[in-house]
PDB file of N, CA, C and O in Angstrom:
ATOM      1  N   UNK A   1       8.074 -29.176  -7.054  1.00  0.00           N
ATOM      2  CA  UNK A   1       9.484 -28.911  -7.171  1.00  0.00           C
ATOM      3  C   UNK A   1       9.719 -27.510  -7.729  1.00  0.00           C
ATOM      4  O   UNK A   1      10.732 -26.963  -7.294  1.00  0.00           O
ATOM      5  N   UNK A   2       9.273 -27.091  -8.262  1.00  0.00           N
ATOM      6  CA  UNK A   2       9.223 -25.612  -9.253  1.00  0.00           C
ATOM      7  C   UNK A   2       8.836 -24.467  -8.320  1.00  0.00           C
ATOM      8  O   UNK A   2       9.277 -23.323  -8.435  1.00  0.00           O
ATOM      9  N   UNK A   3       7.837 -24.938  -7.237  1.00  0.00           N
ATOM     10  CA  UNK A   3       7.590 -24.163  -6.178  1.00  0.00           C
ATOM     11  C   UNK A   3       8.690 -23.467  -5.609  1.00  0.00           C
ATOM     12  O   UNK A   3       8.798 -22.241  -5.606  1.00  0.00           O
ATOM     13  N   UNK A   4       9.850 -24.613  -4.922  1.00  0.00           N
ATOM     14  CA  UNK A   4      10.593 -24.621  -4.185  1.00  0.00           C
ATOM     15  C   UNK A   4      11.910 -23.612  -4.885  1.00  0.00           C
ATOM     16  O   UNK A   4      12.725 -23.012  -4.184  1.00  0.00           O
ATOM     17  N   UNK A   5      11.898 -23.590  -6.314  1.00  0.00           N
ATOM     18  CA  UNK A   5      13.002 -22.884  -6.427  1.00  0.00           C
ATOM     19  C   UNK A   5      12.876 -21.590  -6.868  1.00  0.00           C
ATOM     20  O   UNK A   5      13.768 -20.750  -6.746  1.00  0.00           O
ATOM     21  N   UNK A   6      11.787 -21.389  -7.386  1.00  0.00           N
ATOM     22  CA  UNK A   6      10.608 -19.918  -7.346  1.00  0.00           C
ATOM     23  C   UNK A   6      10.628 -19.145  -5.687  1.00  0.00           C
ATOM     24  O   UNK A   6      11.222 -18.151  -5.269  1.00  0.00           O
ATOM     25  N   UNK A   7      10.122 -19.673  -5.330  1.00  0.00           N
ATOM     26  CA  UNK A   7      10.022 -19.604  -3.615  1.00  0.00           C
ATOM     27  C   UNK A   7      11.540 -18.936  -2.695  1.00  0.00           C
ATOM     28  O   UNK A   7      11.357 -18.093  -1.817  1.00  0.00           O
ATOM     29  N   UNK A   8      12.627 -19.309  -2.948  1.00  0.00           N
ATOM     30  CA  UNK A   8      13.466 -19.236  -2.642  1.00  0.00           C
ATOM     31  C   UNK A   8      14.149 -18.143  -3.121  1.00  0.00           C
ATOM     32  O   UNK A   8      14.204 -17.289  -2.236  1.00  0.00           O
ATOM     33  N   UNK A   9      14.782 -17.742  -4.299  1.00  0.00           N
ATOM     34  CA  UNK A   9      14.962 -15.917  -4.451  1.00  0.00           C
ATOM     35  C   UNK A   9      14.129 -14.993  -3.817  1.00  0.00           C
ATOM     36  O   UNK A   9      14.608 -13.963  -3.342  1.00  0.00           O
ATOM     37  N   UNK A  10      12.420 -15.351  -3.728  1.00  0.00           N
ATOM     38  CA  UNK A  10      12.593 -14.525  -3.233  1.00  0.00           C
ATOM     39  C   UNK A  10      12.243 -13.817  -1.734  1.00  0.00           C
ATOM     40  O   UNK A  10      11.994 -12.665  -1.379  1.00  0.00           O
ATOM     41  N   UNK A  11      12.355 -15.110  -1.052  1.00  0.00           N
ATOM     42  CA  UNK A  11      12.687 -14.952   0.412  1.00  0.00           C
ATOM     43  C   UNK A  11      14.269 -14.553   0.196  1.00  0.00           C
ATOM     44  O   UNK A  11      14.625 -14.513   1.374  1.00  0.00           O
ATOM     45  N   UNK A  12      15.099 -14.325  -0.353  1.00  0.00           N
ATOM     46  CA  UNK A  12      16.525 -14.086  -0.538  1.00  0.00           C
ATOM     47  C   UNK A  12      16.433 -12.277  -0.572  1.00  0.00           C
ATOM     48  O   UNK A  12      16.798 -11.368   0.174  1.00  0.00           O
ATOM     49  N   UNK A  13      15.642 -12.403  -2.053  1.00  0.00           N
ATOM     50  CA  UNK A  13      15.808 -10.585  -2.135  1.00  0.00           C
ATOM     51  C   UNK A  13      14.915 -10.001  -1.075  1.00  0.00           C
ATOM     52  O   UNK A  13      15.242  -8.887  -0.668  1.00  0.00           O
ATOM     53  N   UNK A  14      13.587 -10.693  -0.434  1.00  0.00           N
ATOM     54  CA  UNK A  14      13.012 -10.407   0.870  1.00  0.00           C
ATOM     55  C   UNK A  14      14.291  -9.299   1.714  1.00  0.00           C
ATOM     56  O   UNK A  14      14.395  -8.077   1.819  1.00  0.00           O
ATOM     57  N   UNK A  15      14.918 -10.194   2.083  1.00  0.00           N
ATOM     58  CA  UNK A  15      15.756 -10.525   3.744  1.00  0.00           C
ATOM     59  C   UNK A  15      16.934  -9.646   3.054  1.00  0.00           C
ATOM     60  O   UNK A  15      17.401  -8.684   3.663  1.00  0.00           O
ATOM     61  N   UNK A  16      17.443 -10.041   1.643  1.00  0.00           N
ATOM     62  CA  UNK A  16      18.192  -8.214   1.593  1.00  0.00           C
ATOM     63  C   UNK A  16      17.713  -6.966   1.385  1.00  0.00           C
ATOM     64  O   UNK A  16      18.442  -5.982   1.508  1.00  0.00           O
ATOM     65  N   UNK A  17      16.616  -6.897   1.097  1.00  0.00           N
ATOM     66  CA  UNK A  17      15.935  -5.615   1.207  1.00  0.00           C
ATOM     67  C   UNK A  17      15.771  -5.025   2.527  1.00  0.00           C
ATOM     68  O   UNK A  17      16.076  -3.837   2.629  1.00  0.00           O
ATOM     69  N   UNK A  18      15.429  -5.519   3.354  1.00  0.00           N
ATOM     70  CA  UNK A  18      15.066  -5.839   4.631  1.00  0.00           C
ATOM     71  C   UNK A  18      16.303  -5.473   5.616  1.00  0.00           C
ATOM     72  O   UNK A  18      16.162  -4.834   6.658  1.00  0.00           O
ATOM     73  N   UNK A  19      17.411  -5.923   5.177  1.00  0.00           N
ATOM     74  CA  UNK A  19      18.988  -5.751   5.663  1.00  0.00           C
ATOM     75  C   UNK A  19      19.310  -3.935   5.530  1.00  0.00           C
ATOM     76  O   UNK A  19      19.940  -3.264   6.347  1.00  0.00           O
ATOM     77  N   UNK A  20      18.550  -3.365   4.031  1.00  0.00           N
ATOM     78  CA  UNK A  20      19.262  -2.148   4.075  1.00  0.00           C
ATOM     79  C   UNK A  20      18.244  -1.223   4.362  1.00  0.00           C
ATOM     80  O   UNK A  20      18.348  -0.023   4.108  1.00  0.00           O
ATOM     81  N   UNK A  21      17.238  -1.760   4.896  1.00  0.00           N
ATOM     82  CA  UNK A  21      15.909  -0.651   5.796  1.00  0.00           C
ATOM     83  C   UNK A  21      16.150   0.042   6.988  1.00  0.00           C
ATOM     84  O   UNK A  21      16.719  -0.120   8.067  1.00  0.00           O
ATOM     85  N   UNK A  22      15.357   1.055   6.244  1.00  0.00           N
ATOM     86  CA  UNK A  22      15.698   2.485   7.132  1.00  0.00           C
ATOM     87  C   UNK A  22      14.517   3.074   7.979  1.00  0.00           C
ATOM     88  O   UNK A  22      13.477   2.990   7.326  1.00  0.00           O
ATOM     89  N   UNK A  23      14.352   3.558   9.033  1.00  0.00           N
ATOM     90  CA  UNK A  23      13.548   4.311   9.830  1.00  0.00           C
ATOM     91  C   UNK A  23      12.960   5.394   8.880  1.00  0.00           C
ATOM     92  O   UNK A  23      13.528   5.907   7.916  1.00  0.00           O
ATOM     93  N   UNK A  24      11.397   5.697   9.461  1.00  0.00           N
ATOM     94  CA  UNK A  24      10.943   5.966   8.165  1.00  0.00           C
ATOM     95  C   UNK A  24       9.528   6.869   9.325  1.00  0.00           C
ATOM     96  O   UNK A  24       8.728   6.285  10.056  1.00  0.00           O
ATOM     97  N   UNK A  25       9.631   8.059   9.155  1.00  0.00           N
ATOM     98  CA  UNK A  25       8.741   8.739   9.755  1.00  0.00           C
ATOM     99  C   UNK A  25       7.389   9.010   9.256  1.00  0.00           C
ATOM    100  O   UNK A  25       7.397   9.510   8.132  1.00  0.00           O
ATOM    101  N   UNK A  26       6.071   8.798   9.839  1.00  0.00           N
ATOM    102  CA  UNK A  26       4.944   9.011   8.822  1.00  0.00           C
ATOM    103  C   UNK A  26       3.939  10.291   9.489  1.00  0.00           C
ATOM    104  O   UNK A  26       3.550  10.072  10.636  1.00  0.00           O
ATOM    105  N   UNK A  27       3.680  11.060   9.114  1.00  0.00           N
ATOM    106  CA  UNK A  27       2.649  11.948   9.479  1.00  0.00           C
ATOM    107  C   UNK A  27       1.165  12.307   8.358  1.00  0.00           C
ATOM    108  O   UNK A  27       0.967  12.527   7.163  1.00  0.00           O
ATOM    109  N   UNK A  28       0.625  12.228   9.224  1.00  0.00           N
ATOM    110  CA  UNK A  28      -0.464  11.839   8.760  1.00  0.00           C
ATOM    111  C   UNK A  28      -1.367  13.101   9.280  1.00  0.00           C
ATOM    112  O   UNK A  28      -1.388  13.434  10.465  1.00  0.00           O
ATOM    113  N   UNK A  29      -2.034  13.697   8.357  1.00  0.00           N
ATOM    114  CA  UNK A  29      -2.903  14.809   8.233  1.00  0.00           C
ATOM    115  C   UNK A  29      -4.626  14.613   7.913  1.00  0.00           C
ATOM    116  O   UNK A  29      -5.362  14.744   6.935  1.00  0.00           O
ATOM    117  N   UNK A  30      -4.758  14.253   9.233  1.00  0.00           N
ATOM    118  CA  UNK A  30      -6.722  13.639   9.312  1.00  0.00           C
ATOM    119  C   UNK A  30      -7.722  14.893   8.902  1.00  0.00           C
ATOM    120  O   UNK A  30      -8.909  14.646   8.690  1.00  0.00           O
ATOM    121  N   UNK A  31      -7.228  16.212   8.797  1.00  0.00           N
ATOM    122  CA  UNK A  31      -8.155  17.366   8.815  1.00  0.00           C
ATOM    123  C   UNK A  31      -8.831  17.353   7.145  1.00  0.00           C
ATOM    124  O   UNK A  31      -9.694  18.141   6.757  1.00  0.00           O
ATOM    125  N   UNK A  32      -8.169  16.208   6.269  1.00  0.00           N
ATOM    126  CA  UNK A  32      -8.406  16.464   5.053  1.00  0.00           C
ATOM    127  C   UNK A  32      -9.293  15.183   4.682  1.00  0.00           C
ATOM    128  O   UNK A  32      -8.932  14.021   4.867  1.00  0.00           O
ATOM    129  N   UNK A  33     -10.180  15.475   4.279  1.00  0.00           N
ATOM    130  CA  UNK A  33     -10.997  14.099   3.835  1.00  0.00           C
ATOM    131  C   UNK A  33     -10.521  13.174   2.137  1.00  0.00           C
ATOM    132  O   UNK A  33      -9.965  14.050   1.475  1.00  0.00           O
ATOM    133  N   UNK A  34     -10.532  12.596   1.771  1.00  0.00           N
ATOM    134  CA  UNK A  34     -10.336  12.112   0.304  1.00  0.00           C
ATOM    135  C   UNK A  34     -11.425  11.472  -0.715  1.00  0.00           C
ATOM    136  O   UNK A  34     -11.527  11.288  -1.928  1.00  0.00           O
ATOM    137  N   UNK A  35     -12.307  11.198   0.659  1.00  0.00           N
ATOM    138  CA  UNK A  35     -13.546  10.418  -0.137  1.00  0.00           C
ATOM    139  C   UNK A  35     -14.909  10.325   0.772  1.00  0.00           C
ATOM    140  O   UNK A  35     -15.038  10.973   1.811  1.00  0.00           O
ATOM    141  N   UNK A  36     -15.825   9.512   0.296  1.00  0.00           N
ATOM    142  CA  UNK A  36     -17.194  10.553   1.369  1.00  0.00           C
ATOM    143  C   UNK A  36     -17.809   8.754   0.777  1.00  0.00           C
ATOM    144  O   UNK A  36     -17.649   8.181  -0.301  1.00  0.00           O
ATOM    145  N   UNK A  37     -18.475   8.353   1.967  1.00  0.00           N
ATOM    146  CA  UNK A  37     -19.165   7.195   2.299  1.00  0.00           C
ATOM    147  C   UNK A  37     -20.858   7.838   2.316  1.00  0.00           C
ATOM    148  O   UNK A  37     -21.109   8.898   2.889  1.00  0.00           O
ATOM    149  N   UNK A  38     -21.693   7.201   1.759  1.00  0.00           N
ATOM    150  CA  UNK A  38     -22.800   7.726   2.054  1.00  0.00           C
ATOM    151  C   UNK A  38     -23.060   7.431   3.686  1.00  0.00           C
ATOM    152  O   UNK A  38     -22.174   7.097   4.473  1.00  0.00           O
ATOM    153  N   UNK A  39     -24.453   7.625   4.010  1.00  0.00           N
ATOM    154  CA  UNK A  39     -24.276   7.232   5.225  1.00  0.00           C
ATOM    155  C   UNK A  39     -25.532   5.834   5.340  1.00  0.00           C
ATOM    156  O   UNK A  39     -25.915   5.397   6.425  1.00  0.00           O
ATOM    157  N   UNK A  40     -26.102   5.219   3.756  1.00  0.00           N
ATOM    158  CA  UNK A  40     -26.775   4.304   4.090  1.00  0.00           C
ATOM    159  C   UNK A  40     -25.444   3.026   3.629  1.00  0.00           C
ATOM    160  O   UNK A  40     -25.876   1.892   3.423  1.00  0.00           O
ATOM    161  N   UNK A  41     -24.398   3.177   3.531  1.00  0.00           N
ATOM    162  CA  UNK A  41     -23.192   2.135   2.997  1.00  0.00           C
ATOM    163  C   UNK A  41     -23.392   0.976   4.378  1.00  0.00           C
ATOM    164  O   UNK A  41     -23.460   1.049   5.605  1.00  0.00           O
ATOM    165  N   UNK A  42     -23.431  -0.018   3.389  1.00  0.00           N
ATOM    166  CA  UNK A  42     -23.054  -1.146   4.488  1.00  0.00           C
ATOM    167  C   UNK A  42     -22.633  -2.487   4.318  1.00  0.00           C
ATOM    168  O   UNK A  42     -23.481  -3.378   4.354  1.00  0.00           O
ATOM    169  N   UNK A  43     -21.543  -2.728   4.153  1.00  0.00           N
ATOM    170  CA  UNK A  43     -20.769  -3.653   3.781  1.00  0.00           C
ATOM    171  C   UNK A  43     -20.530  -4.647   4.636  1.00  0.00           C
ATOM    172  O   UNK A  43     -20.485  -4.276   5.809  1.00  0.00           O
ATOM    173  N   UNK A  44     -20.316  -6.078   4.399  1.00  0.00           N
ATOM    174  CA  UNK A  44     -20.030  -7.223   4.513  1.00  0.00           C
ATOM    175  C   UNK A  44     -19.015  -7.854   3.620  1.00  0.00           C
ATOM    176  O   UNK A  44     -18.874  -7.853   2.397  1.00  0.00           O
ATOM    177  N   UNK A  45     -18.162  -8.547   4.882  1.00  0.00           N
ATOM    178  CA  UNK A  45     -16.757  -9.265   4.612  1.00  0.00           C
ATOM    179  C   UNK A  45     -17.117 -11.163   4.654  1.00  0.00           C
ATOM    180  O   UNK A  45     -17.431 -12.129   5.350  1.00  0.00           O
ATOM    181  N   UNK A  46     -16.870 -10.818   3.717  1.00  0.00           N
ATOM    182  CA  UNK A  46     -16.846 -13.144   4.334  1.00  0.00           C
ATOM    183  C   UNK A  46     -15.683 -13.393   3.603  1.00  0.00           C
ATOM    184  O   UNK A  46     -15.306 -13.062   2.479  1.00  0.00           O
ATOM    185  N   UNK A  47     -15.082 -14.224   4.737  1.00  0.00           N
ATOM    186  CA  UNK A  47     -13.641 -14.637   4.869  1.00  0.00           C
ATOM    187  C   UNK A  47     -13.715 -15.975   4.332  1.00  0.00           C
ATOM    188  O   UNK A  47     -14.587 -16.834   4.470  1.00  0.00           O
ATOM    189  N   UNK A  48     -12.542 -15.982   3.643  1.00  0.00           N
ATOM    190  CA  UNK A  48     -12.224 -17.441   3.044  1.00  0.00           C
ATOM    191  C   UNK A  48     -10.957 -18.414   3.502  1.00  0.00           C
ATOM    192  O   UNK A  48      -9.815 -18.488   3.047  1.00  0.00           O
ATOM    193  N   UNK A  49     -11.760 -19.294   4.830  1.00  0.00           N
ATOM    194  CA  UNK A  49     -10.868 -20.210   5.584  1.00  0.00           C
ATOM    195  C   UNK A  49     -11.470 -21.503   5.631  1.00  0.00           C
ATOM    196  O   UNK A  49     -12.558 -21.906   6.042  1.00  0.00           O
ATOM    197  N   UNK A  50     -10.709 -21.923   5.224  1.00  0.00           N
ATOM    198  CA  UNK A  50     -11.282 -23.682   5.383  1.00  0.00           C
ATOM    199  C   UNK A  50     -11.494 -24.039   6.609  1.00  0.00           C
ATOM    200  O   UNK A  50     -11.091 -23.441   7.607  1.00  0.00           O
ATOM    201  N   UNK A  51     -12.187 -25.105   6.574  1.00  0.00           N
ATOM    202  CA  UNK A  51     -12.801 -24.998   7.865  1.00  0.00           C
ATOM    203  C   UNK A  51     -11.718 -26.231   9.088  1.00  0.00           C
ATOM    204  O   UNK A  51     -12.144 -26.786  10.100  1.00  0.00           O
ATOM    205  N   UNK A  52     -10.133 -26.330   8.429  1.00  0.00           N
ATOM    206  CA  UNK A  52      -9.011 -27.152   9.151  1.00  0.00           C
ATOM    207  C   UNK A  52      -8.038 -26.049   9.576  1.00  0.00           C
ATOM    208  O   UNK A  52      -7.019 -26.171  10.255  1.00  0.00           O
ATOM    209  N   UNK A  53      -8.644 -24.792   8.957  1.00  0.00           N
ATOM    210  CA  UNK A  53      -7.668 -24.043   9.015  1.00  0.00           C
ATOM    211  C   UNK A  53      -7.229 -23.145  10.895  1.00  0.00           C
ATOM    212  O   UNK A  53      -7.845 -22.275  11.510  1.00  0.00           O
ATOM    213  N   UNK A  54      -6.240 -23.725  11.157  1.00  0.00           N
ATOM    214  CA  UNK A  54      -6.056 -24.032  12.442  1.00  0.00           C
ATOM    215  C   UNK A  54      -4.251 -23.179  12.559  1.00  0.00           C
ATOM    216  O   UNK A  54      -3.297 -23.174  11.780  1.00  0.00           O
ATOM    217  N   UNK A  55      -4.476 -22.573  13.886  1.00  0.00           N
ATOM    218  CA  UNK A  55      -2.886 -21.823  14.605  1.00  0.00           C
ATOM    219  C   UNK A  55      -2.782 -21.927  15.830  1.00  0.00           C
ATOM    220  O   UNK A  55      -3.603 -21.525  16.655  1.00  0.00           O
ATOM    221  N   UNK A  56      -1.332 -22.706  16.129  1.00  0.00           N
ATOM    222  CA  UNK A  56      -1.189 -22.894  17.325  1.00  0.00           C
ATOM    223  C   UNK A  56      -2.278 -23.995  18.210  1.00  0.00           C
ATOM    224  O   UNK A  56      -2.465 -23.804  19.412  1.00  0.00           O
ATOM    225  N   UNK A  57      -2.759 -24.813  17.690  1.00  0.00           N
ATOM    226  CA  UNK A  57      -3.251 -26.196  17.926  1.00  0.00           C
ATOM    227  C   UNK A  57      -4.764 -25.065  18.425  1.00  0.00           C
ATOM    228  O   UNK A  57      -5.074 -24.769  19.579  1.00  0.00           O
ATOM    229  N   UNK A  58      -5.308 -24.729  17.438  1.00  0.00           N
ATOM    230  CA  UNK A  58      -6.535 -23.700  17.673  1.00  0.00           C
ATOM    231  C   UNK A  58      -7.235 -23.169  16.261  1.00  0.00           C
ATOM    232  O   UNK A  58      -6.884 -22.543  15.261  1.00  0.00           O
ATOM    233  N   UNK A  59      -8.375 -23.766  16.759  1.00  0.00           N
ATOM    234  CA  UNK A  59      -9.259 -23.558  15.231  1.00  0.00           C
ATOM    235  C   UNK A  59     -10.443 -22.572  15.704  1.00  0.00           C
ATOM    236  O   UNK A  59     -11.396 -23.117  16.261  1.00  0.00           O
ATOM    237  N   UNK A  60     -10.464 -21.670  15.595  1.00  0.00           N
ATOM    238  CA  UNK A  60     -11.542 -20.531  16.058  1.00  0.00           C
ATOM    239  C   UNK A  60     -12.510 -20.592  15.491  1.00  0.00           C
ATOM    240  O   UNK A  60     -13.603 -20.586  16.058  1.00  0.00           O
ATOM    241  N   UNK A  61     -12.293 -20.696  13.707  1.00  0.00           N
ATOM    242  CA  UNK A  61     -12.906 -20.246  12.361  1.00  0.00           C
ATOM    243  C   UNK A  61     -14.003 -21.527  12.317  1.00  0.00           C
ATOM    244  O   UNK A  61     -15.099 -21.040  12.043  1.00  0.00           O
ATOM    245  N   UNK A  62     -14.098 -22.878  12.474  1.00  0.00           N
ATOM    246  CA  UNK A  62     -14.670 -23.777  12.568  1.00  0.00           C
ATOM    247  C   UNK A  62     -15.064 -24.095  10.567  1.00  0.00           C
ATOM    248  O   UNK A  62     -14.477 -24.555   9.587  1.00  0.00           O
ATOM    249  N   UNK A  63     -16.653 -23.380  10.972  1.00  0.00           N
ATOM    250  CA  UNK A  63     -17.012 -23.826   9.608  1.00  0.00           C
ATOM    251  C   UNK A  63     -17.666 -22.581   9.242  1.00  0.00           C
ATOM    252  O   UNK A  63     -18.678 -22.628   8.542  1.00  0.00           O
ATOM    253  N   UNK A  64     -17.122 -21.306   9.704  1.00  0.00           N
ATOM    254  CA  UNK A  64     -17.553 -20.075   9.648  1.00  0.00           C
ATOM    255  C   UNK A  64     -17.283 -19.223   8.469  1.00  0.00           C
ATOM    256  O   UNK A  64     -17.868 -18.143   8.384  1.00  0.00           O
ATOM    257  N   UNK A  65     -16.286 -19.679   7.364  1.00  0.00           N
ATOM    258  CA  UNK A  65     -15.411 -19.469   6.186  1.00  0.00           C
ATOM    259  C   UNK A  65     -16.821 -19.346   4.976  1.00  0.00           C
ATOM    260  O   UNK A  65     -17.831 -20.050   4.999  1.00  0.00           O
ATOM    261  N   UNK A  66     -16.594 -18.563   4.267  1.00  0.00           N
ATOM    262  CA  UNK A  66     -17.722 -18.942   2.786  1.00  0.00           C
ATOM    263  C   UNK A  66     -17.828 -20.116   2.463  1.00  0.00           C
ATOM    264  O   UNK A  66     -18.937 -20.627   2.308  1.00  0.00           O
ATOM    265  N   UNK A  67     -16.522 -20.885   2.270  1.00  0.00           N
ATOM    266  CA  UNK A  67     -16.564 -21.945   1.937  1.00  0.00           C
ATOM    267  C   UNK A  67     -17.436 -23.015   2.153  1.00  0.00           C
ATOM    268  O   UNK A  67     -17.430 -24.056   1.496  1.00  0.00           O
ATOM    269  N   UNK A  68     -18.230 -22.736   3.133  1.00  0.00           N
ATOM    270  CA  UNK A  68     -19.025 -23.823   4.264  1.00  0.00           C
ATOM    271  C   UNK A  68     -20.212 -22.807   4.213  1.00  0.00           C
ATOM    272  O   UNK A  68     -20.917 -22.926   5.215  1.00  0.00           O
ATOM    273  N   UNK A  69     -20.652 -21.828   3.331  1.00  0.00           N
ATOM    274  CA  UNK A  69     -21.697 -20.938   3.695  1.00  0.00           C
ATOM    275  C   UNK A  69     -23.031 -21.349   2.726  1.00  0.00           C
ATOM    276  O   UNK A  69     -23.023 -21.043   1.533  1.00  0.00           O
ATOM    277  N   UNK A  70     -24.028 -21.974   3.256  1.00  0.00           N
ATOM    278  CA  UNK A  70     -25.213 -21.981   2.691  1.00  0.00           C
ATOM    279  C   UNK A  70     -25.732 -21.250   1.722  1.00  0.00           C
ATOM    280  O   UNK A  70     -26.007 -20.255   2.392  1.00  0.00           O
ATOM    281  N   UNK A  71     -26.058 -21.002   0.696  1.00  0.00           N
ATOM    282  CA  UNK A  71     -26.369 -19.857   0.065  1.00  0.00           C
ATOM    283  C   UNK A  71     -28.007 -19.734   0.021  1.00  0.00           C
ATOM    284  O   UNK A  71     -28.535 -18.688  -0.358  1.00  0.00           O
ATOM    285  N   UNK A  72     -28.635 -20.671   0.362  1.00  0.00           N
ATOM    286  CA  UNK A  72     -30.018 -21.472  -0.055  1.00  0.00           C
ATOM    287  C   UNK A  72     -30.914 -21.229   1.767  1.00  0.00           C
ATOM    288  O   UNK A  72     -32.020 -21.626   2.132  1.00  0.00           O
ATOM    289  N   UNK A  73     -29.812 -20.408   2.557  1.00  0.00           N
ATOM    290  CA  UNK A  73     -30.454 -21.068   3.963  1.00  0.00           C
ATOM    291  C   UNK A  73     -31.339 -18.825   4.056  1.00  0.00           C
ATOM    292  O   UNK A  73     -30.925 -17.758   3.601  1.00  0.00           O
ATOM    293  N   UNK A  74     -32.411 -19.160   4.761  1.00  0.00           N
ATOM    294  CA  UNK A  74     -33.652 -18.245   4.457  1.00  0.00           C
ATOM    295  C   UNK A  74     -33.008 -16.949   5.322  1.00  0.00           C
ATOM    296  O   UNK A  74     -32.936 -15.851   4.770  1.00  0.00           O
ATOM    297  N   UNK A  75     -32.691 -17.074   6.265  1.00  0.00           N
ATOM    298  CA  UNK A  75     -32.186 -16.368   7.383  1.00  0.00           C
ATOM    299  C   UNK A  75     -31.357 -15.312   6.464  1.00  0.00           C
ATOM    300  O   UNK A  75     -31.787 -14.180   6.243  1.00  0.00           O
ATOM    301  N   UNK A  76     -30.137 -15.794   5.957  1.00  0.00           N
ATOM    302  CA  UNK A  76     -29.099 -15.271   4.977  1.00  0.00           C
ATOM    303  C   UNK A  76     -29.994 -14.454   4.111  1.00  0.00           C
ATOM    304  O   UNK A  76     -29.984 -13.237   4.295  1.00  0.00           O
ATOM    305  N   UNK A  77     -30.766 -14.958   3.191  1.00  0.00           N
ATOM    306  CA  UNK A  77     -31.531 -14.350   1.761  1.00  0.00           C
ATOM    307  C   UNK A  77     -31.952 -13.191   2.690  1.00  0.00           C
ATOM    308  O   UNK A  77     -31.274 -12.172   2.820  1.00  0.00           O
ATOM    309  N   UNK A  78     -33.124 -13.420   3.328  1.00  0.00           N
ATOM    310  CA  UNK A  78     -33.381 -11.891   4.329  1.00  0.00           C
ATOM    311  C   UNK A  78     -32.957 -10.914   4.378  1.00  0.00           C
ATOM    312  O   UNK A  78     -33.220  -9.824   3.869  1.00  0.00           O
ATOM    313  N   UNK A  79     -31.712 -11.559   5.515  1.00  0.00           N
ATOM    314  CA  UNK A  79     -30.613 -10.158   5.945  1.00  0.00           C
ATOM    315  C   UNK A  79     -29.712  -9.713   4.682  1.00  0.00           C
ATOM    316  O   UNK A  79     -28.827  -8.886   4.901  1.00  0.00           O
ATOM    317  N   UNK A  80     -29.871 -10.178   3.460  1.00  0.00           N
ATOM    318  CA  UNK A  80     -29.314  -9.510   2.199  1.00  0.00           C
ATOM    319  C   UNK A  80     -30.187  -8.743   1.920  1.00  0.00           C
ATOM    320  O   UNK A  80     -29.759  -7.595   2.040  1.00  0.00           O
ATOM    321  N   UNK A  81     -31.520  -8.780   1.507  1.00  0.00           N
ATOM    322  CA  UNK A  81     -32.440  -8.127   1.067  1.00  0.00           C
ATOM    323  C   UNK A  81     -32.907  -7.022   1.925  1.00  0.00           C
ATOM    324  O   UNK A  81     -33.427  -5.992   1.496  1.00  0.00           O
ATOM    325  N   UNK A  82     -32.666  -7.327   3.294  1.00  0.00           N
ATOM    326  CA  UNK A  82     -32.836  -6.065   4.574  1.00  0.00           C
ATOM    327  C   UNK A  82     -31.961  -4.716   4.429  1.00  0.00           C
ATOM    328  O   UNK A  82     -32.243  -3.594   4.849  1.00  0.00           O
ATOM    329  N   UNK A  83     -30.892  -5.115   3.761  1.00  0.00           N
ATOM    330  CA  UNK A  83     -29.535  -4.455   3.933  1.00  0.00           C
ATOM    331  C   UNK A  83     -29.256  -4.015   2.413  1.00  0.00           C
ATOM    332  O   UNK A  83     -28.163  -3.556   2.080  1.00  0.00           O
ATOM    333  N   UNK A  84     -30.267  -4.180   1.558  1.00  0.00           N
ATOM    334  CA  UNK A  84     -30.170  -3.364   0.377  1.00  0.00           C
ATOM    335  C   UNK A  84     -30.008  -1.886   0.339  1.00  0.00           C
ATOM    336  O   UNK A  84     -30.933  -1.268   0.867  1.00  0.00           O
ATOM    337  N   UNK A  85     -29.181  -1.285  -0.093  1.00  0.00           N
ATOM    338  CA  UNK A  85     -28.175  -1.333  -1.218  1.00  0.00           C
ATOM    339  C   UNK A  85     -26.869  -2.276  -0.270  1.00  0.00           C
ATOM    340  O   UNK A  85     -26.399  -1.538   0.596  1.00  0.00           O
ATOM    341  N   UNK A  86     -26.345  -3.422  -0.265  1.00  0.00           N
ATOM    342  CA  UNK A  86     -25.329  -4.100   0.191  1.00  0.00           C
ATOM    343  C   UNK A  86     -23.760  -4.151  -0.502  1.00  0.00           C
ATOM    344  O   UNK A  86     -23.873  -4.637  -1.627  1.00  0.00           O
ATOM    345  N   UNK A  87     -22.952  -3.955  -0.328  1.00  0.00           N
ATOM    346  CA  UNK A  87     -21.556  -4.196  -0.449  1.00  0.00           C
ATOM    347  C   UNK A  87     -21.039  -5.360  -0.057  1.00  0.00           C
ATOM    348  O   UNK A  87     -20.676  -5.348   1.119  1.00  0.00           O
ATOM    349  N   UNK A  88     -20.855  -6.510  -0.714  1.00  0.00           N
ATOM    350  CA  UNK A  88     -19.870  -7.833   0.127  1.00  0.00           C
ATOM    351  C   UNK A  88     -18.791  -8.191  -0.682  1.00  0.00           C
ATOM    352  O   UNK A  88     -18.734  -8.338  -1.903  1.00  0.00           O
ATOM    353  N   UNK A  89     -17.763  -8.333   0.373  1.00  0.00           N
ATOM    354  CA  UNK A  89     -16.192  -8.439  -0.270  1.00  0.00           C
ATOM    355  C   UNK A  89     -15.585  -9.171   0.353  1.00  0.00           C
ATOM    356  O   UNK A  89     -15.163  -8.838   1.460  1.00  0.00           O
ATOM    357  N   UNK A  90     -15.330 -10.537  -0.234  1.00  0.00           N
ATOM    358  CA  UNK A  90     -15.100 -11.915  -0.243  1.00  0.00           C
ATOM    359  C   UNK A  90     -13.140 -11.732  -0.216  1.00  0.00           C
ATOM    360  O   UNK A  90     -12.426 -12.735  -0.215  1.00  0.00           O
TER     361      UNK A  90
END
């Protein structure tokens, strides 16, 4: 119940903010760098979806989510240790 009335301002101030939005031009200047990747960086994403988690009568994700991810299975330990120095961001 507490959800519901939390929830509700602010889909309200959402949709008036939204009412007085303006066109908004962006240019973007690629000739300038900001930050420098080595070139042995290599990162890994694991996504966190349950494995019901379903759109439009369509479940793609299955049991592919962390949630459902072995931590113990040999294959995995490997390709972590292959890929040292590793980055993963959950």
């Amino acid at each position: 119940m507490y959800f519901k009335f939390t929830f509700c301002p602010i889909i309200l101030l959402l949709w008036a903010s939204l009412s007085f939005a303006q066109n908004v031009n962006v240019v973007i200047h690629g000739a300038a760098s900001i930050a420098k990747t080595d070139d042995n960086f290599v990162c890994v994403t694991l996504d966190w979806w349950p494995a019901e988690k379903c759109d439009y009568n369509q479940c793609p994700w299955g049991k592919a989510g962390i949630l459902n991810l072995d931590l113990r299975y040999g294959a995995l330990i490997n390709a972590i240790k292959a890929f040292n120095p590793l980055r993963i961001k959950v």
